[in-house]
C-alpha positions, 0 to 999 in steps of 0.5 A: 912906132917906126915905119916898118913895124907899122907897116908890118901890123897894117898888112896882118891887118890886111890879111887878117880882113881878106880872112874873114872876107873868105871866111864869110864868103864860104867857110873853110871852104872860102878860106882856102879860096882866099890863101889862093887867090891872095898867092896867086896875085902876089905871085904875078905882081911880083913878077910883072908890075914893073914891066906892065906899069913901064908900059903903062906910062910909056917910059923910055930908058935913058943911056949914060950918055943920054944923061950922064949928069942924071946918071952920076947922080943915080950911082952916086946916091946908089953908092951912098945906099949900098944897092945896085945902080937901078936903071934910069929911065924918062917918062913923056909927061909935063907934069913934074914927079918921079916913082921907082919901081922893080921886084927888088934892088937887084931889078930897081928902076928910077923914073922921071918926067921930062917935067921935073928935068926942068923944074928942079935944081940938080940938087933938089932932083939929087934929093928927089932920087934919093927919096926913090933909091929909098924906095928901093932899098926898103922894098917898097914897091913889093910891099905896097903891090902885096898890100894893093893885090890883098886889097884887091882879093878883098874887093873880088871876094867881097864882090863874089859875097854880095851877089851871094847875099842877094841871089841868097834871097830866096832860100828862105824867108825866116830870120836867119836868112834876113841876117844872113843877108844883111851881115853879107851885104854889110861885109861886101860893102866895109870889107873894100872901103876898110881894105882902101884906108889900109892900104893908104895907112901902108902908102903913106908909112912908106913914104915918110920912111922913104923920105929919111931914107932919102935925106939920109942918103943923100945927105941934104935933107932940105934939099928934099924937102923943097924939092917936094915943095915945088912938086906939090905947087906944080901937081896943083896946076899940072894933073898928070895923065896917071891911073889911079891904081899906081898913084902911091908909086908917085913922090907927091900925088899925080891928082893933088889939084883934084877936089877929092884927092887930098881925102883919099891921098895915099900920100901923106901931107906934103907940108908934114913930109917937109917939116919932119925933113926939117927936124932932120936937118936940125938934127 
């Protein structure tokens, strides 16, 4: 099954939850609550994510003098996509990565940290900018805001459902009222972890589509692939001061030396990302 197709069947799944999550919470009544509050927040992350998450890492726009290798880079793999050359722009961090963000092409911007400026060898960094002008010519970065503002309903809604159940309590002591309010605890708890691992399966879709997209693009697939090398070795002994919520916006995970984060990644295996990159350059 490709990518996008996949992709596409994750998000009716996601929106088929945040449905029954509104559904539960309060008839048709909750159904129009949820179709509102899902247009309302897709709406403002459309719109704003790019500049809150700019703010958020404290990213800094780099002229083309600034950095005029960096740059010819950047237009030459832009070229190569037939997208507009996204603004390029440097992140004050140690820790070695890159995310692209923007509400599309037209509005795209590439990120870097100072650290992956001194890591990377200019042709494993050309495979690292491929892989995000990838993310920028599938619209990635407005797919996995939808997916993360119809997660994040789910946990609102399902927030609002439990404190319904047990404030519910008291409206009665007969059956029906004890399995209305198990069913509505039940729901406020799986509805947020079922909405997680689907917006990981989202995350981690894109990602692999990014990377050939990137290697295609570039043309250097091996380039990528030791480039995420490096990146995936250094996450491990340099964590990044990153928030949790933009983690997928990251090339490898900011978090990868942590205990937990390999569980919980919304990035997929680097070693799998690098053997399928492989297979690419066989091909």
């Amino acid at each position: 099954m490709s990518s996008q197709i996949k992709t596409a069947l994750l998000l009716g799944l996601l929106t088929a939850l945040i449905l029954v999550v509104g559904q539960a919470m309060g008839g048709r009544q909750g159904l129009v609550i949820a179709f509102f509050m899902a247009m309302v927040m897709n709406l403002g992350s459309y719109w704003f994510s790019d500049k809150i998450v700019l703010s958020m890492y404290g990213a800094r726009e780099l002229s083309p003098a600034d950095a005029p290798g960096l740059h010819a880079m950047v237009e030459e793999l832009a070229h190569n996509a037939g997208i507009p050359k996204p603004r390029v722009m440097i992140v004050p961090q140690e820790a070695p990565n890159a995310f692209a963000t923007g509400r599309n092409p037209e509005h795209g911007v590439v990120c870097v940290t100072d650290g992956i400026m001194r890591l990377l060898s200019p042709e494993e960094l050309r495979g690292v900018l491929a892989h995000e002008l990838g993310h920028i010519k599938n619209r990635d970065i407005l797919v996995q805001s939808i997916a993360a503002v119809l997660g994040g309903a789910v946990v609102m809604m399902a927030n609002m459902l439990q404190w319904g159940a047990i404030f519910g309590m008291g409206r009665g002591d007969d059956e029906e009222g004890g399995h209305g309010l198990l069913s509505g605890l039940l729901m406020a708890i799986l509805a947020p972890i079922a909405a997680s691992l689907i917006q990981m399966a989202i995350s981690r879709s894109r990602e692999y589509l990014a990377d050939a997209t990137g290697a295609r693009i570039s043309g250097t697939p091996l380039a990528l692939a030791g480039a995420l090398g490096k990146l995936e070795t250094y996450a491990q002994r340099i964590p990044m001061n990153a928030n949790p919520a933009t983690e997928n916006m990251f090339i490898v995970n900011p978090f990868a030396g942590m205990s937990m984060a390999s569980l919980f990644s919304t990035h997929p295996p680097t070693e799998e990302r690098i053997r399928r990159l492989r297979e690419m350059a066989g091909r």
